[in-house]
C-alpha positions, 0 to 999 in steps of 0.5 A: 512495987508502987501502992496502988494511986487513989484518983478522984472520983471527979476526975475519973467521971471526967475521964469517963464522961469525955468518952461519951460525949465524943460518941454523939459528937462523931456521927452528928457531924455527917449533916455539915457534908451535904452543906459542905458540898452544896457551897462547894457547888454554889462555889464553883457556879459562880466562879463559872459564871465570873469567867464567863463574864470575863471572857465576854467582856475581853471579847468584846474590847477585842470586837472594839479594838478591831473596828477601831483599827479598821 
């Protein structure tokens, strides 16, 4: 049998102190999900937007390439 291993006093309120700080970290991170989620919205409107400028823009060369040919 192996005599019991004296730990540092310091080293255990690290140990200790890590599992306190990590409880307040948890919950405090549920206020990034709405910023998450409104930049993935702003995101996809502006994605949205850029299609639909493309798609008037290659509208329009067809419209142009038409009466060209016409």
């Amino acid at each position: 049998m192996m005599s019991p291993v004296l730990v540092s006093l310091l080293i255990k309120l690290g140990h200790y102190s890590a599992y306190f700080l990590e409880l307040p970290v948890e919950p405090s991170s549920s206020y990034l999900k709405p910023w998450a989620e409104e930049e993935k919205r702003r995101a996809a409107e502006e994605k949205k937007k850029q299609d639909e400028q493309k798609w008037i823009e290659r509208e329009l060369a067809e419209a142009q390439d038409d009466s060209i040919l016409k």
